[in-house]
C-alpha positions as CSV (number, residue, x, y, z in Angstrom):
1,X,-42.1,6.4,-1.4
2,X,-41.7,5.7,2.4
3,X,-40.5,2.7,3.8
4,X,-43.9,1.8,5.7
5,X,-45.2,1.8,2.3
6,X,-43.5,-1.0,0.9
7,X,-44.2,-3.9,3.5
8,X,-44.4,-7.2,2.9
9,X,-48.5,-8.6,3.9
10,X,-48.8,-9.2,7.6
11,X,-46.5,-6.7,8.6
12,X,-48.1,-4.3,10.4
13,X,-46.9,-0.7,10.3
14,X,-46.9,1.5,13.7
15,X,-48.6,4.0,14.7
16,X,-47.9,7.1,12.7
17,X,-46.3,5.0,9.7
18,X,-43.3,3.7,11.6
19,X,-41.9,0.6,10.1
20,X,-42.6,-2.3,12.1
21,X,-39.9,-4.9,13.1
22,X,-39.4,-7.4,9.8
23,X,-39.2,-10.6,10.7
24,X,-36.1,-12.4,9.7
25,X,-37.3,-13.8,6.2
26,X,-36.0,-13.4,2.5
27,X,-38.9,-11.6,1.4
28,X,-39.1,-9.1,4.8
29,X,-35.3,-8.6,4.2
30,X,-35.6,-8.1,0.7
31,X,-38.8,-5.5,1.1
32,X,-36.8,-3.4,3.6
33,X,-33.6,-3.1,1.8
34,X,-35.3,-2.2,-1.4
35,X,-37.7,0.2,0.5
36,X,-34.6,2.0,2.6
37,X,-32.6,2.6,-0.7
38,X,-35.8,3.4,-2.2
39,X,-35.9,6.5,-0.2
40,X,-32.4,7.0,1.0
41,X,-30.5,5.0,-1.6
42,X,-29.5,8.1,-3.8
43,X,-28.8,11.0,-1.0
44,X,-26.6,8.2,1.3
45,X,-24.7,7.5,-2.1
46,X,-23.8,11.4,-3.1
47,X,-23.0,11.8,0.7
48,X,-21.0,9.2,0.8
49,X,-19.0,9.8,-2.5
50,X,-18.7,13.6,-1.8
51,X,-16.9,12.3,1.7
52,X,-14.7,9.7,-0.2
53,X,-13.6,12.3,-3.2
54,X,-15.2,10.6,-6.1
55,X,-14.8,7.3,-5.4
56,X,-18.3,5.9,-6.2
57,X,-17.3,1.9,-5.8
58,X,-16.7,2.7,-2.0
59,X,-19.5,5.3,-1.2
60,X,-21.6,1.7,-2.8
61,X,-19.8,0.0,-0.1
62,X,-20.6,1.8,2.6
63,X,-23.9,2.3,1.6
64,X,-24.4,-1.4,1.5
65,X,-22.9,-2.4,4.6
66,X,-25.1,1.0,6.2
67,X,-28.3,-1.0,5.0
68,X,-27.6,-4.3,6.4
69,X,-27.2,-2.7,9.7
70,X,-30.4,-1.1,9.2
71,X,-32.0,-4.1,8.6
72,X,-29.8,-5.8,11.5
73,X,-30.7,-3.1,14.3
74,X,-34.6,-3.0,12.3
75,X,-36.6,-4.3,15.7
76,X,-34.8,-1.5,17.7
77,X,-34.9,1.0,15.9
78,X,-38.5,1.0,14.8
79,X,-38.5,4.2,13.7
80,X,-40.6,6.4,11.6
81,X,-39.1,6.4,8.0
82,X,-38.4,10.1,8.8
83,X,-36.3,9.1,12.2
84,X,-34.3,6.5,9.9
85,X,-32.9,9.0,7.8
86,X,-30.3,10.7,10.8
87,X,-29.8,7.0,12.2
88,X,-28.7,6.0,8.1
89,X,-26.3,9.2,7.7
90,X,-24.9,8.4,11.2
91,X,-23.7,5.1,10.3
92,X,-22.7,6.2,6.9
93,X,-20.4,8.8,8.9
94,X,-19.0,6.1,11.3
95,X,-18.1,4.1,8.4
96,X,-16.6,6.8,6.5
97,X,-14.5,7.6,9.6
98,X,-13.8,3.8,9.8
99,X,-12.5,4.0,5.9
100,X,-10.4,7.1,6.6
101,X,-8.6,5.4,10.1
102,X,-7.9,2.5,7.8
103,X,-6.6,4.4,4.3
104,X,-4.3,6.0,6.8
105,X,-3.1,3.1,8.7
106,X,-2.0,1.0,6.0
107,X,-0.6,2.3,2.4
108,X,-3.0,2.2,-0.1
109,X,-0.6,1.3,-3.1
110,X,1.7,-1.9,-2.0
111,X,5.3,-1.3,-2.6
112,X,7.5,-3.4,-4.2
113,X,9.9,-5.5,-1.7
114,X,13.1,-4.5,-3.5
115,X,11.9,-0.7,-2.7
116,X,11.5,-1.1,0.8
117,X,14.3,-0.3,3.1
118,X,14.3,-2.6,6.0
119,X,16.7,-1.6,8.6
120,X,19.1,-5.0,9.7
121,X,20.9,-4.9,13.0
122,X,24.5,-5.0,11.6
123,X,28.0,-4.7,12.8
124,X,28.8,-2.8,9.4
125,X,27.0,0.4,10.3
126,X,28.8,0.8,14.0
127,X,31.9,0.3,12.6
128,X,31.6,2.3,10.0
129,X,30.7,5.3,12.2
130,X,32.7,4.8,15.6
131,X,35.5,5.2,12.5
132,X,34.2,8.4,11.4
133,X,33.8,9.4,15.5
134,X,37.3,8.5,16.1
135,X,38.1,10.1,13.5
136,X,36.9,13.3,14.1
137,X,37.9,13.3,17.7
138,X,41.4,13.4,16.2
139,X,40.4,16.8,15.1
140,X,39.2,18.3,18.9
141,X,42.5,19.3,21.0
142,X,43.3,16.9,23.8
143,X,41.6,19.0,26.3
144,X,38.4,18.6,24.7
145,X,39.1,14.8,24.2
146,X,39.9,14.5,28.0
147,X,36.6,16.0,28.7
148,X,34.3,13.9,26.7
149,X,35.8,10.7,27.5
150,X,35.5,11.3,31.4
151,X,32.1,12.7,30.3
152,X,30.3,10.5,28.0
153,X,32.7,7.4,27.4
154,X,33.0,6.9,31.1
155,X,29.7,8.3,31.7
156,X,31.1,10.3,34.7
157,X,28.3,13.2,35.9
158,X,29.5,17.0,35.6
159,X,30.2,16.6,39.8
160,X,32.3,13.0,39.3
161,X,34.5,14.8,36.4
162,X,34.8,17.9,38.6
163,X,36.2,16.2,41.0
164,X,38.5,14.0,39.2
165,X,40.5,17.2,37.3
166,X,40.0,19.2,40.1
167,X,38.1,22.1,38.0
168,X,34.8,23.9,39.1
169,X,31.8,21.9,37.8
170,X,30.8,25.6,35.3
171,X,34.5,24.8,34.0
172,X,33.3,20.8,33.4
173,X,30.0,21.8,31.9
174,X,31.6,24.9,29.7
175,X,34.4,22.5,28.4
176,X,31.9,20.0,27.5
177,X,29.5,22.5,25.8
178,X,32.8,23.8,23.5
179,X,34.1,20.0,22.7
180,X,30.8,19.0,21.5
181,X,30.3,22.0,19.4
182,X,33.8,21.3,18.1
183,X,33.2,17.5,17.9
184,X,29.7,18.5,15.9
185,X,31.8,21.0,13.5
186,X,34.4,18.0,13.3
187,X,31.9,15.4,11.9
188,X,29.9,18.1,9.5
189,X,32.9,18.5,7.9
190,X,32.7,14.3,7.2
191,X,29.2,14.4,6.0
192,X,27.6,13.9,9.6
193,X,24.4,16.0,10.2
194,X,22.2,15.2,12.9
């Protein structure tokens, strides 16, 4: 069956069985829609539900919504019922696409709110690890505590700190390299990674 075959009376098809604009009654909307998934109902649908992995109550979905726009876009598209088909699986496509961007956008299953970790600005987590820091700077000899407190506690630059223990800037930089692989060894060793 093609679409110009099922036409409501006074709606003339086009030349070379086009489907003429429907005008914007029940009865033209309701001949069109049954007439498109007439003949492109059941291909859209398998298309659709291959795309979506089985899920049939979707690929109905976007089948639906694919036919209102159809009938929507109907006047411009005037097409012959064999030029509808590629202008049907292209929407179907966009809204497949559409469905994807939004399944992986937001979580499909909610989660409960006592699972959910939601980070709180709190003193308790500083504290706990400028402890562990100090801590492990305790470990580092106090050369290597010299240098990375004129280094990053001061926030001096490797040409400030030269200058300030009187030690080629390859010295500052090697010193620093060696205190924060020590500091990093230092804090492994109290559960630290990162």
């Amino acid at each position: 069956m093609l679409v110009a075959d099922v036409r409501p009376t006074g709606t003339p098809a086009m030349a070379g069985g086009a489907l003429a604009a429907p005008e914007r009654s029940g009865a033209d909307a309701e001949t069109f829609v049954r007439a498109v998934y007439a003949q492109y109902g059941k291909v859209l649908l398998r298309h659709a539900a291959r795309r979506l992995r089985g899920d049939w109550h979707k690929a109905e979905d976007l089948l639906q919504e694919a036919v209102v726009r159809a009938w929507r876009h109907a006047g411009a598209l005037g097409a012959a019922p064999e030029e509808l088909r590629p202008w049907l699986f292209t929407v179907v496509r966009n809204l497949l696409i559409d469905e994807h961007r939004a399944r992986t956008l937001r979580p499909t299953t909610p989660q409960a709110l006592e699972d959910t970790d939601i980070p709180v600005a709190d003193e308790v987590n500083r504290l706990l690890t400028g402890h562990v820091v100090t801590e492990a700077l305790g470990d580092l000899t106090e050369r290597q505590r010299e240098i990375l407190r004129h280094m990053y506690f001061d926030g001096g630059s490797v040409a400030q700190v030269s200058e300030l223990l009187g030690i080629p800037k390859g010295t500052v930089k090697s010193r620093t390299y060696y205190a924060m692989r020590a500091l990093h060894r230092a804090l492994a060793a109290r559960g630290v990674q990162g």
